[in-house]
Backbone bond lengths (Angstrom), bond angles and torsions (degrees), N, CA, C in turn:
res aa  C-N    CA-C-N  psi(-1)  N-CA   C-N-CA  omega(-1)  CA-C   N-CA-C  phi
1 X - - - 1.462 - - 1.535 109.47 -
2 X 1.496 114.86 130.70 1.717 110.89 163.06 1.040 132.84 -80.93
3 X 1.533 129.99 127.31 1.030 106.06 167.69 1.470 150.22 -33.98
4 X 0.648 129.31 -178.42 1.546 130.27 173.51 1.621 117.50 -138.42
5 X 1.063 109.03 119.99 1.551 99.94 -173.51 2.072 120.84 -113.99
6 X 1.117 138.65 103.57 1.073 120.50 -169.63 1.581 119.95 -52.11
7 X 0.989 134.18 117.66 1.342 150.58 154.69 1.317 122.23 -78.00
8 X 1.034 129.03 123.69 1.813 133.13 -172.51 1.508 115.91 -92.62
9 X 1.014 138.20 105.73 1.556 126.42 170.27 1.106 109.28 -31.73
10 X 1.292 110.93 145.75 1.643 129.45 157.82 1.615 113.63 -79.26
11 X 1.093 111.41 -34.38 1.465 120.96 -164.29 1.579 99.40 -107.41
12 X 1.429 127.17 -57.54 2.003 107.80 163.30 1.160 133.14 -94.66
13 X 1.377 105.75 -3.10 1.558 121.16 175.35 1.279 98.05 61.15
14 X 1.367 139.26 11.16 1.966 126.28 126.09 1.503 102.40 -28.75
15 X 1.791 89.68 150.82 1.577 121.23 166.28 1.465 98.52 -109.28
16 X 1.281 102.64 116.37 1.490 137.68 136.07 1.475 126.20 -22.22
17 X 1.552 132.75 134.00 1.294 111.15 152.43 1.709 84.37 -122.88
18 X 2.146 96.81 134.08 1.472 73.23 173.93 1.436 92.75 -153.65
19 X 1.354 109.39 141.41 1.915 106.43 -162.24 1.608 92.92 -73.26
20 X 1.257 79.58 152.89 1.720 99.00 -172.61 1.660 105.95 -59.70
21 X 1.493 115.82 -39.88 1.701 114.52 -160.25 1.524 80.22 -72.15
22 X 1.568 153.24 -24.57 1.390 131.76 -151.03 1.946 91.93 -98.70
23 X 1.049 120.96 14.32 1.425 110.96 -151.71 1.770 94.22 -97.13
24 X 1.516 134.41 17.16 1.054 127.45 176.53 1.457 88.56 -126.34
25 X 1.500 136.61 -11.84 1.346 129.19 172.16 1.602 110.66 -78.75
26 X 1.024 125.94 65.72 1.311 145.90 167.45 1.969 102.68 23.31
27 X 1.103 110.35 79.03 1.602 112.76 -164.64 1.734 104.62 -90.40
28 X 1.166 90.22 146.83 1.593 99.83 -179.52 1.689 109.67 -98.42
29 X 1.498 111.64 161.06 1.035 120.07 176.64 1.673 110.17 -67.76
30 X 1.027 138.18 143.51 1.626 150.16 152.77 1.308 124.21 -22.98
31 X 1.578 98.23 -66.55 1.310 138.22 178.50 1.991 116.33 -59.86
32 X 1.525 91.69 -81.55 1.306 105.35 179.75 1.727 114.23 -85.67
33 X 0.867 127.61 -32.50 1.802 136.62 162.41 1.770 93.33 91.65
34 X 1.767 111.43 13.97 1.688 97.77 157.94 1.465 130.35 -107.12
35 X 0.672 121.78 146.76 1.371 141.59 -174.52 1.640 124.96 -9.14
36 X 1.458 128.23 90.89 1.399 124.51 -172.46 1.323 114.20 -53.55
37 X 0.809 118.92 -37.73 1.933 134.23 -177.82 1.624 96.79 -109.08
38 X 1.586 113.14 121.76 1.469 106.47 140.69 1.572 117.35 -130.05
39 X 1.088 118.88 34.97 1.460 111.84 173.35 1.385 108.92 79.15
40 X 1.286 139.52 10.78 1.570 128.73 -144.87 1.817 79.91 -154.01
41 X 1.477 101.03 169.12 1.597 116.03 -171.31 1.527 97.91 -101.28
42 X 1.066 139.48 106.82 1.786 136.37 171.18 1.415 102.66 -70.08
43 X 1.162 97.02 150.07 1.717 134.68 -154.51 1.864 95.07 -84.23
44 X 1.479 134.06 125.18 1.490 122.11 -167.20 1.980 78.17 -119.09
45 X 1.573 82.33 156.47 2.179 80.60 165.38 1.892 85.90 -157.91
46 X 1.228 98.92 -150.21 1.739 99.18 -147.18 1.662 85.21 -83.25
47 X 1.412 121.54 -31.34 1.170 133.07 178.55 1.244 129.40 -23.06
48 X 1.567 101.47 -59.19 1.509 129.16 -150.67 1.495 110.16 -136.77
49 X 1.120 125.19 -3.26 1.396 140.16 -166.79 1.729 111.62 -69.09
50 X 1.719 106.59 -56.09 1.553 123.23 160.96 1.371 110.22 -26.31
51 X 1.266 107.50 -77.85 1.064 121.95 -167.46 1.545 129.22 -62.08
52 X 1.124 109.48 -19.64 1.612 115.29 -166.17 1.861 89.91 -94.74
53 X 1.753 111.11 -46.94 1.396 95.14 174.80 1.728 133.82 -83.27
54 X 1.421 110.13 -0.47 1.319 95.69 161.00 1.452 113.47 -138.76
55 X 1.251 116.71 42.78 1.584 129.72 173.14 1.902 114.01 -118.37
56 X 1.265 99.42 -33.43 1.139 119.74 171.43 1.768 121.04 -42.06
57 X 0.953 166.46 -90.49 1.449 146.22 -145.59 1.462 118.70 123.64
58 X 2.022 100.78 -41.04 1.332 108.91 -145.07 1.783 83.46 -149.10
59 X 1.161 96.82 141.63 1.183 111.39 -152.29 1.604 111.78 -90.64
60 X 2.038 107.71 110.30 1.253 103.58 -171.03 1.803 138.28 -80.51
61 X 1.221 125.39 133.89 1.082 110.79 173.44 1.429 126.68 -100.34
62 X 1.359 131.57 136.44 1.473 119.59 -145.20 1.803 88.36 -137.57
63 X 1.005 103.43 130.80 1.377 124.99 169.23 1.622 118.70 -101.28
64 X 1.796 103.49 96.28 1.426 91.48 179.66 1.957 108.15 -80.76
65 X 0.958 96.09 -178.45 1.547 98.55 -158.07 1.487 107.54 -167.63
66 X 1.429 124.30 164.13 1.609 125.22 155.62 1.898 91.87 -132.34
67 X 1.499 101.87 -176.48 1.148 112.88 -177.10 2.071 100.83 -99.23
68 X 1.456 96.08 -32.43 1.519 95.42 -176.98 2.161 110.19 -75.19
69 X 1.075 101.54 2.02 1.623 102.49 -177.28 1.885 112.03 -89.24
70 X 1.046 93.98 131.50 1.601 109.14 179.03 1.775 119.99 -67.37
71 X 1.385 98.85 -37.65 1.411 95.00 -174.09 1.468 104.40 -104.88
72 X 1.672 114.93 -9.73 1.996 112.68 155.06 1.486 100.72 -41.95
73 X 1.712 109.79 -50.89 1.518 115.66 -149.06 1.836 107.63 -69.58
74 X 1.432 104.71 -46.01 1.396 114.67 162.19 1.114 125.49 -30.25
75 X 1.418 116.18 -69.68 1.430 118.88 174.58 1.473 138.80 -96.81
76 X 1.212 95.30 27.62 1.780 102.71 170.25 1.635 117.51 -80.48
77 X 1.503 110.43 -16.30 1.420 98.54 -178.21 1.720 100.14 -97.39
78 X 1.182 113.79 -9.08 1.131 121.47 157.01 1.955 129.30 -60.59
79 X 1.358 85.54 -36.53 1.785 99.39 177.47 1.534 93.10 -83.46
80 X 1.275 132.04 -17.60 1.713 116.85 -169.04 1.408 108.80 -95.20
81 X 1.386 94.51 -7.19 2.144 100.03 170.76 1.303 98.11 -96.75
82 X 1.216 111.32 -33.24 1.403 95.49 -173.52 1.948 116.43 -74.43
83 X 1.146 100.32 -33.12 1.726 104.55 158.69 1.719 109.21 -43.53
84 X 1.440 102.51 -50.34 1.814 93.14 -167.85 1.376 120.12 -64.46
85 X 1.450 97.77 -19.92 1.730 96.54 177.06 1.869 113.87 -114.46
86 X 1.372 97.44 7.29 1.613 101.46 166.72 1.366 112.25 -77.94
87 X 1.589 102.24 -53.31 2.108 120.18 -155.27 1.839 90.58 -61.87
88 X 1.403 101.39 155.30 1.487 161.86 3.70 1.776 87.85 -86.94
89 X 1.250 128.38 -40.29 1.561 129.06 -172.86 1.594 112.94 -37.56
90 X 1.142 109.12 -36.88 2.043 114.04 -168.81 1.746 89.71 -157.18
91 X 1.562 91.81 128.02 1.590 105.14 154.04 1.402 110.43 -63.67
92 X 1.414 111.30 179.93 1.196 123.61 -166.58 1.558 95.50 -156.39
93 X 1.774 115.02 115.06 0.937 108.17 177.50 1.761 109.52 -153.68
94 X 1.412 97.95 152.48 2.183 95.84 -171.22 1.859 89.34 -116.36
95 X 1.108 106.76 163.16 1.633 134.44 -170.47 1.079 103.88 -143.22
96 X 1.381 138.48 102.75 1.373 144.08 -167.56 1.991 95.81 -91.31
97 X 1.461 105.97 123.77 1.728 112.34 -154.20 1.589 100.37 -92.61
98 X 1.799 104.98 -0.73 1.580 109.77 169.67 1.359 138.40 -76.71
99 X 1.493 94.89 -32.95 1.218 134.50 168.31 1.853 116.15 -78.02
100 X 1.042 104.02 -32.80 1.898 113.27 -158.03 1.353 75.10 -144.07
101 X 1.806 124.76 93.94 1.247 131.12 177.19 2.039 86.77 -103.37
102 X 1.117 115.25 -47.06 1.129 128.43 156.50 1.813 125.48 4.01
103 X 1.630 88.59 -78.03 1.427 124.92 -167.78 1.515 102.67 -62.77
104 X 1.514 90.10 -37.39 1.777 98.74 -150.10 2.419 88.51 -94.93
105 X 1.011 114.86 -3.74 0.972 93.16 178.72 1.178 103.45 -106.83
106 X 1.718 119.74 -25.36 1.772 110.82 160.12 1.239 131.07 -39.67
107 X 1.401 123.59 -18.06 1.119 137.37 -169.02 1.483 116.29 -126.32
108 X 1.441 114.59 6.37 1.344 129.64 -172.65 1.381 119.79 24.09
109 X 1.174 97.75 76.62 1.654 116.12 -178.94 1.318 96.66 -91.68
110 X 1.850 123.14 121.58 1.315 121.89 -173.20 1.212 104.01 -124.50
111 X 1.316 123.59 14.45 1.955 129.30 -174.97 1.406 99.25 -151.20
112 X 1.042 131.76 163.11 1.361 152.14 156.66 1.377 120.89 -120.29
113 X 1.091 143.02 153.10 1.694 104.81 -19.93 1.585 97.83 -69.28
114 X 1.201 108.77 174.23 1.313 116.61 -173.31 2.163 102.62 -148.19
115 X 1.021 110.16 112.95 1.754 107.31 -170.73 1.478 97.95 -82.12
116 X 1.362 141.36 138.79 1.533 123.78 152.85 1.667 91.70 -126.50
117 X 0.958 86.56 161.47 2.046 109.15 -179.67 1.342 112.28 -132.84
118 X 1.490 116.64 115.80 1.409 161.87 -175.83 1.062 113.85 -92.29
119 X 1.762 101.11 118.32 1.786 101.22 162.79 1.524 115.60 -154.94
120 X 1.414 99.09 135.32 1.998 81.91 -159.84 1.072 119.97 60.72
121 X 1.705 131.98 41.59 1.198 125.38 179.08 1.369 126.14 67.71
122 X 1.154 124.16 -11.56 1.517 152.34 -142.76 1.855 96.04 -119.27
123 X 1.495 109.58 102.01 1.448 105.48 149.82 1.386 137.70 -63.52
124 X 1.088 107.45 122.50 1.338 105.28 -166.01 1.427 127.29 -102.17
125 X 1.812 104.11 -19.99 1.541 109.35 175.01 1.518 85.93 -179.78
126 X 1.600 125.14 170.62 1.098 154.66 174.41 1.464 120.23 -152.42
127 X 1.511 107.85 134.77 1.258 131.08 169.07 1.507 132.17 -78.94
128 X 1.169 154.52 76.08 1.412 118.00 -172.05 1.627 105.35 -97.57
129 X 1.758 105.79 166.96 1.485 110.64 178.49 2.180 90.16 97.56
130 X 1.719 86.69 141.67 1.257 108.38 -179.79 1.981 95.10 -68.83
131 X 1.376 91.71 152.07 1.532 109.56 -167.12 2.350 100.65 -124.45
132 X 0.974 93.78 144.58 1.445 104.04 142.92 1.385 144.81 -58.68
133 X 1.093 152.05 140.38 1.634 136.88 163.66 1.962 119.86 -32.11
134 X 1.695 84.89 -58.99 1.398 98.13 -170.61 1.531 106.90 -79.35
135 X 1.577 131.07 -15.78 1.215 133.36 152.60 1.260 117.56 -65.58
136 X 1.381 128.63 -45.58 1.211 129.01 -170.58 2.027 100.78 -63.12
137 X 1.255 139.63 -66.72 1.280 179.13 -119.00 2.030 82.97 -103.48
138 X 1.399 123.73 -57.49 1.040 105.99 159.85 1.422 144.63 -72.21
139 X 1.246 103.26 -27.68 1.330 119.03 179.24 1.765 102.19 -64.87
140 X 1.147 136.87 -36.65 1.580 158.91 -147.27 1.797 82.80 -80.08
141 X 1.851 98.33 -65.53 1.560 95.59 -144.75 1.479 97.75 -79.26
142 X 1.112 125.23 -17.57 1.694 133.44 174.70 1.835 92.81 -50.08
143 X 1.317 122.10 -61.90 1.628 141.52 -173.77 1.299 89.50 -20.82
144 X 1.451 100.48 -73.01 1.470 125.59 -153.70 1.533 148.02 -65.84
């Protein structure tokens, strides 16, 4: 028997049941029928944030961030390679800390960007300081 692992939409924030061996066959949501994996970092807000980090299966990485920060701006195309070679293994997700001043002080985020990695709801470590792809991608599987 395969496991089954819940996976959260990015796009309805439905839970998934989805066996682990199908989780590189590009699986669709239940609900919405788009795409569980797209290679790209999904957008978290006060909304949906709960849920994606301790409902999830698969272990999230969350990029806090603002829009006014220079080295957020630097390394976001850096975090979107690093999604392509993280996904289906680890979501990939940013929390804008302007918006979700909230979020970001529950967790006392005192730098930006700042990476933390999620599993079972459960923090597991944090980064601060803009990262590389191939830094970011190591830093993850070291976590893990």
């Amino acid at each position: 028997m395969t496991e089954a692992l819940h996976i959260i939409c990015p796009h309805c924030d439905a839970t998934n049941r989805t066996p682990n061996s199908q989780l590189n066959d590009n699986p669709k949501c239940g609900k919405c029928h788009k795409p569980l994996f797209s290679g790209k970092p999904m957008e978290l807000t006060g909304k949906n944030f709960q849920k994606h980090i301790s409902r999830s299966h698969i272990p999230v990485l969350v990029d806090f961030w603002a829009p006014w920060c220079g080295p957020c701006k630097m390394m976001a195309p850096a975090f979107e390679q690093a999604a392509l070679a993280l996904e289906p293994k680890v979501r990939l997700a940013k929390l804008n800390t302007e918006n979700e001043q909230q979020i970001g002080g529950r967790f006392a985020i005192r730098s930006i960007p700042t990476l933390a990695l999620f599993k079972n709801g459960q923090e597991l470590n944090r980064q601060a300081g803009a990262m590389g792809a191939q830094d970011i991608i190591r830093w993850v599987s070291e976590q893990l």
